[in-house]
PASEPA-36287 format. One record per residue (C-alpha): residue in one letter; chain; x, y, z; residue number from 1. Coordinates in Angstrom, 2 decimals, m for minus. Layout:
PASEPA-36287
residu	chaine	c1	c2	c3	num
a	A	X	Y	Z	NUM
...
end
This chain:
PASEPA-36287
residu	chaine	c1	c2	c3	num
x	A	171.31	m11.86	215.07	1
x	A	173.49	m13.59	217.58	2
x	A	176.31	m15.86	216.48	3
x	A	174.66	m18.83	217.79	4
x	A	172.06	m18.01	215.59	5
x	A	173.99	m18.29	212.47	6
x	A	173.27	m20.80	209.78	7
x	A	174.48	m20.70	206.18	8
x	A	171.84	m19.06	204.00	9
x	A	173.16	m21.49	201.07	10
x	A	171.31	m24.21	201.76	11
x	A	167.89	m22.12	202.08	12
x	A	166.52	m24.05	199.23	13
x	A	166.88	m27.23	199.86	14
x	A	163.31	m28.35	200.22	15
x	A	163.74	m30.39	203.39	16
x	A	164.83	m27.81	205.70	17
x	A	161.82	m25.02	203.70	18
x	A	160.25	m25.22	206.83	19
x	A	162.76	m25.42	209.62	20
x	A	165.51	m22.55	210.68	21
x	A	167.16	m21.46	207.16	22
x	A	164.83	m19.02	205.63	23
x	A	164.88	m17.43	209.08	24
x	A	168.12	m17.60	209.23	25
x	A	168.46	m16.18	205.92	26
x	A	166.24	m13.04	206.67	27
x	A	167.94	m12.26	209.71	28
x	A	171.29	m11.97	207.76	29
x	A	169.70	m10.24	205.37	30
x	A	168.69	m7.88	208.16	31
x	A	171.72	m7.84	210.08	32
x	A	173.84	m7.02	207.23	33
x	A	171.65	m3.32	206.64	34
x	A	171.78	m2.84	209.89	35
x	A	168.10	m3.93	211.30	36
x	A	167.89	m4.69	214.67	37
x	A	166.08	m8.45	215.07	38
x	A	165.16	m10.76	217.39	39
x	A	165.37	m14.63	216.26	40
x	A	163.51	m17.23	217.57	41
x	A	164.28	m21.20	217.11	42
x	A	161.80	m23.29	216.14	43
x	A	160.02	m25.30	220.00	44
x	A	158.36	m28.48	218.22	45
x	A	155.46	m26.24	217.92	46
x	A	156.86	m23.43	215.58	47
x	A	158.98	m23.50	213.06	48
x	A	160.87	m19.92	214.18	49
x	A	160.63	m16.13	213.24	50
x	A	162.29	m13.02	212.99	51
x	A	160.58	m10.00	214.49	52
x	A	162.15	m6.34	213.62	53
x	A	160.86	m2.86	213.46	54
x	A	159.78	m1.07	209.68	55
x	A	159.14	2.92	210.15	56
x	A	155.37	4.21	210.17	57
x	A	155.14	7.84	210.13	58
x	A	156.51	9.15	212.34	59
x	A	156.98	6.40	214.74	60
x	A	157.91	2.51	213.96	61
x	A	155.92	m0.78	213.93	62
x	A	157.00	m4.14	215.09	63
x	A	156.40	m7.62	213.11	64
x	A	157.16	m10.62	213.61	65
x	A	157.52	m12.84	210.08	66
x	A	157.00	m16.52	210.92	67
x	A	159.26	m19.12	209.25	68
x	A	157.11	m19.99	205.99	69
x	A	156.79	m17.02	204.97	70
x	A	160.89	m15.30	205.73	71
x	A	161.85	m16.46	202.49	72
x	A	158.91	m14.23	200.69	73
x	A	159.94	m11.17	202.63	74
x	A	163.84	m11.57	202.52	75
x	A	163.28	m11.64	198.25	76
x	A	161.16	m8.39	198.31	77
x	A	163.72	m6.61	200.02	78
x	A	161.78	m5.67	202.97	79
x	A	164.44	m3.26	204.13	80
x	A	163.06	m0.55	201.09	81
x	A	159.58	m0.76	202.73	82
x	A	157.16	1.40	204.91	83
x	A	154.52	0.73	206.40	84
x	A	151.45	3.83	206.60	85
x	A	150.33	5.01	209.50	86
x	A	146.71	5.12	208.43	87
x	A	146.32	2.13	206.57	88
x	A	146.95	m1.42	206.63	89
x	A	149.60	m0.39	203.68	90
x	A	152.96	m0.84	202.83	91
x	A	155.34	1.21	200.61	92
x	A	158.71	1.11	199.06	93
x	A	161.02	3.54	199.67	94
x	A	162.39	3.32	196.30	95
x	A	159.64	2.95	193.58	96
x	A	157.07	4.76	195.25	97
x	A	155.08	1.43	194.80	98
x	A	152.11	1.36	197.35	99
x	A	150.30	m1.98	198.30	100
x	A	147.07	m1.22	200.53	101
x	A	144.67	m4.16	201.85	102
x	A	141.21	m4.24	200.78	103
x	A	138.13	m6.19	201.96	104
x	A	136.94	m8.43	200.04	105
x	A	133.21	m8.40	198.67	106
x	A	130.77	m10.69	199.92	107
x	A	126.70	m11.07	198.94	108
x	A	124.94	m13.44	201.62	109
x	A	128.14	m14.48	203.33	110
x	A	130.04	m15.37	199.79	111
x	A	132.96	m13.87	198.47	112
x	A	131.88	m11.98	194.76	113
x	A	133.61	m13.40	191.99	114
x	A	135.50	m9.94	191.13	115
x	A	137.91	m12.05	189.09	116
x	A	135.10	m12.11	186.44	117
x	A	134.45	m8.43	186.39	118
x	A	135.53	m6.99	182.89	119
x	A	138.65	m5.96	182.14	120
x	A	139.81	m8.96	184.59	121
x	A	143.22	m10.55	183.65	122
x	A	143.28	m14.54	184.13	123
x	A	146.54	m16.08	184.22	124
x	A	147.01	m20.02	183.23	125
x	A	147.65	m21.05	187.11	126
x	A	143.57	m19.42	187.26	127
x	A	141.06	m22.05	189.56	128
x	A	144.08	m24.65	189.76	129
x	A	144.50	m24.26	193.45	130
x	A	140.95	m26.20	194.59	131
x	A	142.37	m29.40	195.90	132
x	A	146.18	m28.22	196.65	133
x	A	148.70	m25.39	196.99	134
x	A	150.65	m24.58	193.84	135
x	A	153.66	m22.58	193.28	136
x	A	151.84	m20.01	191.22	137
x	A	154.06	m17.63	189.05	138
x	A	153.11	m15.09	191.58	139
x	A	151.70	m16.11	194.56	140
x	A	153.87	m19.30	197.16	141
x	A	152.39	m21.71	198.63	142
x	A	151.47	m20.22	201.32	143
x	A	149.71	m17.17	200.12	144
x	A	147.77	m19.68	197.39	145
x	A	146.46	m21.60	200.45	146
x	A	145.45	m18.57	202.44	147
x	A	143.30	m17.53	199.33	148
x	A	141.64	m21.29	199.22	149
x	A	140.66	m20.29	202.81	150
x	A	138.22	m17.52	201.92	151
x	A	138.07	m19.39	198.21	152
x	A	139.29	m16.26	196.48	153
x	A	141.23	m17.09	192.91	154
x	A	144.76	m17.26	192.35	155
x	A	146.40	m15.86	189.17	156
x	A	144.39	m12.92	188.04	157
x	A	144.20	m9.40	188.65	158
x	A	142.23	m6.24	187.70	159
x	A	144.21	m2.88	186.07	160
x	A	143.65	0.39	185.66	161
x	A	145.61	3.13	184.45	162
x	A	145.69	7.04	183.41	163
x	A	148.82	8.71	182.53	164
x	A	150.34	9.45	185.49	165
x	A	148.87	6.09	187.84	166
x	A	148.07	2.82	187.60	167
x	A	146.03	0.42	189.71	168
x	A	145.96	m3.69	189.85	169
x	A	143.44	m5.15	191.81	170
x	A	144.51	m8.67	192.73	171
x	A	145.33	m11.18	195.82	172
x	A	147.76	m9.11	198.25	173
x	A	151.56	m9.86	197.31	174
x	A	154.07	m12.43	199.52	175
x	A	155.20	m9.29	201.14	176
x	A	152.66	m7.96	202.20	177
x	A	151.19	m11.12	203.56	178
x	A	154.30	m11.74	205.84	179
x	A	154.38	m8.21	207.03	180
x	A	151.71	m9.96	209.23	181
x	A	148.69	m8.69	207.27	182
x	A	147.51	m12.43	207.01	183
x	A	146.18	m11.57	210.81	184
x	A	143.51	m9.45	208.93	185
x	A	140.20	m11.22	207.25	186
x	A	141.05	m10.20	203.61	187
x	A	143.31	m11.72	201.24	188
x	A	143.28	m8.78	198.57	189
x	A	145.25	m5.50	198.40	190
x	A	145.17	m2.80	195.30	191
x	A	149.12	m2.11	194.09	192
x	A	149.56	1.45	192.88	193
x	A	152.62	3.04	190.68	194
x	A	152.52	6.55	189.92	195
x	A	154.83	7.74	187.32	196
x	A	157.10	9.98	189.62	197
x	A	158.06	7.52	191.89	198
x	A	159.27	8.18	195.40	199
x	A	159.15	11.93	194.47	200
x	A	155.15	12.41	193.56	201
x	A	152.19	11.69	195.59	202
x	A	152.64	9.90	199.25	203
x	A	151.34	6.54	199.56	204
x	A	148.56	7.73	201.92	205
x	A	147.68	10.61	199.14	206
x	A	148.06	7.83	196.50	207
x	A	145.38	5.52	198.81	208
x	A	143.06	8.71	199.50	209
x	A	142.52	9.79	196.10	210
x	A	143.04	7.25	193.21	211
x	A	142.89	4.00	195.18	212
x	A	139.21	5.34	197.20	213
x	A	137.67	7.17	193.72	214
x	A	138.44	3.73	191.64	215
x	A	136.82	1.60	194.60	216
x	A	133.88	4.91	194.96	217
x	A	133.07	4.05	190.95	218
x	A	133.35	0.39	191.00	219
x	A	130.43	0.74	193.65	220
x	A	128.71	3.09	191.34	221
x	A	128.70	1.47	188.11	222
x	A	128.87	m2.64	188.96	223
x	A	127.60	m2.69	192.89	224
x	A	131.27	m4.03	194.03	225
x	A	131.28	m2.54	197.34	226
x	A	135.18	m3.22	198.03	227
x	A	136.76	m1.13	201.23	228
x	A	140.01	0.08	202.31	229
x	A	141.44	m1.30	205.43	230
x	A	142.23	1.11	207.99	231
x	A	144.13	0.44	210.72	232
x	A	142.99	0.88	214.36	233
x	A	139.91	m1.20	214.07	234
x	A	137.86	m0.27	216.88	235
x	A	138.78	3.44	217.89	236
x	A	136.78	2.65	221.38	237
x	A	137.05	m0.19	223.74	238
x	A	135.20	m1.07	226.61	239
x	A	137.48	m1.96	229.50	240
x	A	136.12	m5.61	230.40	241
x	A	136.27	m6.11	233.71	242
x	A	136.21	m10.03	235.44	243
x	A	136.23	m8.84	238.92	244
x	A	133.55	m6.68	240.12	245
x	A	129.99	m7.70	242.28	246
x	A	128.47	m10.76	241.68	247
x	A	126.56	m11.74	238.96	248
x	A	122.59	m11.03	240.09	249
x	A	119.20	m10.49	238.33	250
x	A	118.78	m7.12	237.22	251
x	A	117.64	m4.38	239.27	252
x	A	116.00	m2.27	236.83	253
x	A	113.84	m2.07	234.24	254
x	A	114.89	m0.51	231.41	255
x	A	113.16	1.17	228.58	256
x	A	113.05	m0.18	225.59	257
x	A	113.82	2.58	222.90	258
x	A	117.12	4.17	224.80	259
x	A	117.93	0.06	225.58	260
x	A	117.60	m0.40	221.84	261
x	A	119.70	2.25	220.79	262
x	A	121.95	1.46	223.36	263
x	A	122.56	m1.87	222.25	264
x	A	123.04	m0.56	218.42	265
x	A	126.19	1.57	219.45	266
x	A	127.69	m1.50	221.11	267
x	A	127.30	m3.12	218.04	268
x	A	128.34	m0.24	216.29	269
x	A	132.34	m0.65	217.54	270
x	A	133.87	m0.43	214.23	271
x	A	131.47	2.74	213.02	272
x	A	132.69	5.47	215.85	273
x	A	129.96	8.00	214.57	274
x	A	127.00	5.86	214.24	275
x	A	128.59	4.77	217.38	276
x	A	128.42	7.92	219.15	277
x	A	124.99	9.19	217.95	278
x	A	123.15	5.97	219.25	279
x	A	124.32	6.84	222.37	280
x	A	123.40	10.12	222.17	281
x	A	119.98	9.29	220.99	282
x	A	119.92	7.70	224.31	283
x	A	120.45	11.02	226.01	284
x	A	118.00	12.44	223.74	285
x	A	115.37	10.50	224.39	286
x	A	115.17	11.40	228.43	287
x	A	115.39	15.12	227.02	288
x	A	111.55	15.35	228.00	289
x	A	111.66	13.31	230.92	290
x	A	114.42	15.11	232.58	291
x	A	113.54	18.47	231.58	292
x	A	110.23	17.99	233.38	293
x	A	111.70	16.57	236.62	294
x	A	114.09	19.41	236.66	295
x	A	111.02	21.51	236.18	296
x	A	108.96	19.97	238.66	297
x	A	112.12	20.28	241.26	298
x	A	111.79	24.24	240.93	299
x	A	108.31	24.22	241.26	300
x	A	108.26	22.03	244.66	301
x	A	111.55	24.38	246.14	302
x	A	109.42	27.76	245.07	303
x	A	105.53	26.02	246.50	304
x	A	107.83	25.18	249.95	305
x	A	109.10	28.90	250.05	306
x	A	107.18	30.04	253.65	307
x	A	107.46	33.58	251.51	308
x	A	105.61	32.49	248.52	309
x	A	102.21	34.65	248.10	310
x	A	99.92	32.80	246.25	311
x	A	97.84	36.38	246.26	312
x	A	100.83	38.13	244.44	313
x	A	100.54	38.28	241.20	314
x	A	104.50	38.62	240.49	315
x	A	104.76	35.21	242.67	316
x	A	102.28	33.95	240.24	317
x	A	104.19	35.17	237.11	318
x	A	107.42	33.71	238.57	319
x	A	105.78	30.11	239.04	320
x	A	104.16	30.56	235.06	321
x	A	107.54	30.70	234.08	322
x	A	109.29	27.50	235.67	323
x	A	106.87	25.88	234.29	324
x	A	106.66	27.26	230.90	325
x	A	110.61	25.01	230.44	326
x	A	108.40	21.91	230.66	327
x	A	107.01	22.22	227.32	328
x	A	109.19	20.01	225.15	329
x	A	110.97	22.09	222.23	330
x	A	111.11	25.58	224.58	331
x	A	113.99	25.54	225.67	332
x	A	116.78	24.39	222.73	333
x	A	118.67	21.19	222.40	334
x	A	122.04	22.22	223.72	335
x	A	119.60	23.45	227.52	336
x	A	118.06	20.24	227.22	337
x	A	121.21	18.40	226.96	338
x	A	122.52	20.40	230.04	339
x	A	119.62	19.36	231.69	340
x	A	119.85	16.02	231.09	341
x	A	123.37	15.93	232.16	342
x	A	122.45	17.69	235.75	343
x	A	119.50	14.84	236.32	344
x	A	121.26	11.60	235.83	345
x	A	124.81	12.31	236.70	346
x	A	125.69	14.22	239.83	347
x	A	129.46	16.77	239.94	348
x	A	131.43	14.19	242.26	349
x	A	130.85	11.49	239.46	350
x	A	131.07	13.05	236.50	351
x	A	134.31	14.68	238.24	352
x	A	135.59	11.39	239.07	353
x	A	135.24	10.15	235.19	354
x	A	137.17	13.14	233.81	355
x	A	140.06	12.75	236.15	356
x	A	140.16	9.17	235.87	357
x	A	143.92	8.29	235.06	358
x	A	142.67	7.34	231.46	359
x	A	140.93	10.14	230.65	360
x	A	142.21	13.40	232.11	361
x	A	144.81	13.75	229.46	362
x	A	142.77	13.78	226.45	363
x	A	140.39	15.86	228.04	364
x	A	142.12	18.32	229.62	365
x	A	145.13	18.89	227.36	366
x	A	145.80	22.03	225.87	367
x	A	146.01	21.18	222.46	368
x	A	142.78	19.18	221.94	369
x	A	142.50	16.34	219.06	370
x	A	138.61	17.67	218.06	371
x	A	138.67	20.74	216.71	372
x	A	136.51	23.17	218.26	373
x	A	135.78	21.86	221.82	374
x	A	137.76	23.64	224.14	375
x	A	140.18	21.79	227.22	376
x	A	137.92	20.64	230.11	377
x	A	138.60	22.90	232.60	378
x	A	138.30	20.73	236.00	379
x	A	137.64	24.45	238.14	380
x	A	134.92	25.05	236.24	381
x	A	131.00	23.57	235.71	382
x	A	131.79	20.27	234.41	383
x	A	128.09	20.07	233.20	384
x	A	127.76	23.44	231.75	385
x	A	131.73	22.26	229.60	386
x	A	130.78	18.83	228.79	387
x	A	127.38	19.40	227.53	388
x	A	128.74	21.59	225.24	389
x	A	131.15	19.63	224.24	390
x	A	128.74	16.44	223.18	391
x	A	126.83	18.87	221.41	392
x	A	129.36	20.36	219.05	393
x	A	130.94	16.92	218.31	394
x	A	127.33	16.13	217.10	395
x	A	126.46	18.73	215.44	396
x	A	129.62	17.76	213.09	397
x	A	128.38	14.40	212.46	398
x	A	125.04	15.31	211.63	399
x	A	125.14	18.85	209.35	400
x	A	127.02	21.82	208.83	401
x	A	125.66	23.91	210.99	402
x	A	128.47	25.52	212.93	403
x	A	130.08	25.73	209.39	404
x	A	126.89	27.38	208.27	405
x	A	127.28	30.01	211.34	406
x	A	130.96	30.93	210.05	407
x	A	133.09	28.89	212.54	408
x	A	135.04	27.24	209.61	409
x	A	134.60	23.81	211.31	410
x	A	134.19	21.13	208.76	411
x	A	131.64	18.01	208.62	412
x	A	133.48	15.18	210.84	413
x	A	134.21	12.35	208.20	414
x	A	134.30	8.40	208.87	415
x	A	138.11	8.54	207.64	416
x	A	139.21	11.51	209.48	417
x	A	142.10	11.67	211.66	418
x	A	139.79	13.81	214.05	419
x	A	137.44	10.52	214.11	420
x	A	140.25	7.98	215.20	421
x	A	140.93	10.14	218.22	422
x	A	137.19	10.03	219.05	423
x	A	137.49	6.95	222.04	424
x	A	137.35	8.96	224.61	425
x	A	134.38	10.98	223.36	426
x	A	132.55	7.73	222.37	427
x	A	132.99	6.14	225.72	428
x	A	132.13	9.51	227.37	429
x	A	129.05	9.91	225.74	430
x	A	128.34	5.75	226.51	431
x	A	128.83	6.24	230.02	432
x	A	126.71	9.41	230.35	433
x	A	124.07	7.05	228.16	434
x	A	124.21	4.62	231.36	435
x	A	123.75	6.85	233.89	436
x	A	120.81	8.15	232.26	437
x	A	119.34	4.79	231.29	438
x	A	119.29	4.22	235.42	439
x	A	118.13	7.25	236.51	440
x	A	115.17	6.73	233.84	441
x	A	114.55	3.18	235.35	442
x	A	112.13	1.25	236.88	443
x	A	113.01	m1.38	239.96	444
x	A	111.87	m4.58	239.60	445
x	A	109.72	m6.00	242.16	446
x	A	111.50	m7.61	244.89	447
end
C-alpha cells in the first residue's frame, strides 16, 4: 500500500466512517505488513474502495478484489492463512486444515427448500429475525445477513455431521468466504469441513470429493435434497460471439427438425459439457444414413461413367453389388459412418483451416494431449480419417465402457473429471462439425 494510502486502522470502528476508506485501509496494512502485494483503490462517489491481492490456487494464484463493506470481515479471518482450490469454488486455511466449499442451494418450483428444517438442524436465537432488516447476527454481518434475505435463505442455523475423524456443518457461507468474492456466485451456502489431522490429513479437494459429495449423494437419497457442489469454470465451452460479420437476412435454409432440435439442446446444454457434446453428436448421427447413401450413390455414378465399365461382365457387375451393398444402414459400423459423414459435409481445406486456427492448434496438436486416449492431430496426415476417430473415442467414454471392456484401461469420462473441464475444444469441434452437416443436409428456401 502506498504511503498516501495510509490511514490509521484505530479508528476502523467508528461507525461513521464503516463504510468509507478505514476497513480498507485496515486490510491493506494487514496485508502489507505479511508481505501481500495489493492494490488500493479510494472510494469515486460511486464506491466506497477495495483492496485487490493475489491468494495461491494450486499451482498458480487467483486475484480478488474485496470491496469496502466487506474488508473488515476478511482482515478478522486472517485471510493471509487461506487458499483458495483450484477445482472448486473453495477456500482453505493453511493452518487448520479447515475447508469451506460453496454449495447450491435447493430450490422446488423456483423456491429455495427450507433445509433449515431438515432434522438434526441447529436454530440459533437470531433464527427468521432478519425479514424486515439486517442484523448483526452472532455469526453472520450485515452484509452477509442481507445477501441471504436476497434469495430468503435463514440466518442463524446450521446442519452437522460428524464421524471420528470429520465433521461437516451445513449452513450460510462464512464472512470470508463471501468477500473472497464468492457473493458473485447465485448461492449463499457453503459446507465447512474439519478433519481431525489438520493441515497434515486429507487435502481440501480430497476432503470436498469424498465426505463433502457422499453426505450431499445421501441427503439426495434419503430426504430428496438435491444440494450441489460448485465447481469452478462454469461453462467449459464458449461460443465466440461475434457483432461484426454479414448482415442480418432471412434464412437460407431449411433445416430439419430432429438434428435442429438436438442442436438447440446442446446450446442449452453449456453448463453440462457431455450432454453437451452428445447432442451434437446426435446431430452427426442422424445424417449417418443420409450421407452414407450420397457417398454411395457418388461411387456408383463415377463407376456407371467409366467408358470401361462392361455391363456384360459379370466381375463389373459384382464390383457395382458391392458399392452399393454400404448403403444399407447398419453395414458398415459407426466409427465408417462417422468418417463418412465427416467426408460429405466438411471438405480438407476447411476442416484444415479449423484445426490450425490460432485457438485451436495447440490443444489439438500438442504432444501431450489432455483426453486420454486420442492421439495428437497430426496436420500431414487425413484429417478426416484422425478426427473421426477422435469424436468417436471421446464418445464412446461418455456413453459405456467399451474400450475399457476391450482392455485399453481407459476409464468412463465423469461430469467432475479433470479430463471433462479440458473438453472446450472437443465440444466446439464436434458443434461446428454439427453445423456443417446441418447445411449440407438442408433445404433452400424458395427465393
Amino acid at each position: 500500500m502506498t504511503e498516501e494510502n495510509a490511514i490509521d486502522p484505530s479508528v476502523e470502528d467508528d461507525e461513521s466512517d464503516e463504510f468509507q476508506e478505514v476497513p480498507v485501509a485496515a486490510l491493506a496494512a494487514y496485508l502489507d505488513e505479511r508481505g501481500i502485494a495489493n492494490r488500493v483503490e479510494k472510494p469515486n462517489g460511486e464506491t466506497g474502495g477495495s483492496v485487490s491481492f493475489s491468494l495461491p490456487a494450486g499451482r498458480e494464484v487467483r486475484e480478488v478484489t474485496v470491496l469496502y463493506f466487506v474488508a473488515k470481515a476478511v482482515r478478522e479471518a486472517d485471510v493471509a492463512k487461506w487458499r483458495f482450490s483450484d477445482k472448486y469454488n473453495a477456500i482453505f486455511n493453511t493452518e487448520t486444515g479447515e475447508t469451506e466449499v460453496l454449495v447450491t442451494a435447493p430450490r422446488v418450483q423456483g423456491k429455495v427448500v427450507p433445509i433449515w428444517d431438515l432434522p438434526g438442524a441447529v436454530k440459533g436465537p437470531e433464527f427468521s429475525t432478519h425479514k424486515d432488516e439486517p442484523i448483526d447476527s452472532r455469526r453472520y454481518s450485515k452484509v452477509v445477513s442481507s445477501w441471504l434475505r436476497i434469495f430468503d435463505i435463514e440466518v442463524d442455523w446450521s446442519l452437522s455431521v460428524e464421524n471420528q475423524d470429520c465433521s461437516l456443518e451445513l449452513a450460510p457461507e462464512s464472512d470470508l468466504l463471501f468477500g473472497l468474492g464468492h457473493f458473485l456466485q447465485d448461492s449463499p451456502l457453503s459446507i465447512r469441513v474439519r478433519h481431525r489431522e489438520g493441515a497434515t490429513g486429507p487435502s481440501a479437494d480430497a476432503l470436498i470429493d469424498g465426505p463433502v459429495r457422499d453426505f450431499l449423494t445421501e441427503l439426495d437419497f434419503t430426504h430428496g435434497v438435491s444440494i450441489e457442489v460448485v465447481e469452478l469454470g462454469g461453462r467449459i465451452a464458449s461460443v465466440p460471439v461475434d457483432l461484426e460479420g454479414p448482415p442480418v437476412a432471412f434464412p437460407r435454409n431449411r433445416y430439419d427438425d430432429e438434428p435442429k432440435t438436438l442442436y438447440w439442446y446442446g446450446n442449452g446444454a453449456n453448463e453440462l459439457p457431455l450432454v453437451q457434446f452428445l447432442a451434437y453428436y446426435q446431430v452427426l448421427e442422424f445424417y449417418f444414413p443420409q450421407f452414407n447413401r450420397e457417398a454411395v450413390i457418388h461411387r456408383l455414378r463415377t463407376k456407371l461413367k467409366d467408358p470401361s465399365f462392361d455391363i456384360s461382365d459379370s466381375a463389373h457387375l459384382d464390383r457395382l453389388i458391392s458399392a452399393t451393398a454400404e448403403a444399407h444402414y447398419g453395414i458398415r459400423n459407426e466409427l465408417d459412418q462417422l468418417r463418412a459423414t465427416l467426408r460429405t459435409c466438411v471438405d480438407d481445406d476447411d476442416l484444415r483451416a479449423y484445426i490450425e486456427a490460432e485457438d485451436q492448434k495447440d490443444h489439438f496438436t500438442r504432444s501431450k494431449q489432455s483426453m486420454k486416449g486420442v492421439q495428437r492431430v497430426n496436420l500431414k496426415q487425413d484429417l478426416h480419417e484422425q478426427l473421426a476417430t477422435r469424436i468417436y473415442q471421446i464418445r464412446n467414454r461418455i456413453v459405456h465402457t467399451k474400450d475399457l471392456d476391450e482392455g485399453s484401461g481407459l476409464e468412463l469420462l465423469l461430469p467432475t473429471s479433470d479430463e471433462t473441464r479440458t473438453m472446450g475444444p472437443e465440444i466446439m469441434l464436434v458443434r461446428w462439425l454439427a453445423q456443417r452437416a446441418m447445411i449440407h443436409g438442408s433445404k433452400p428456401y424458395a427465393t
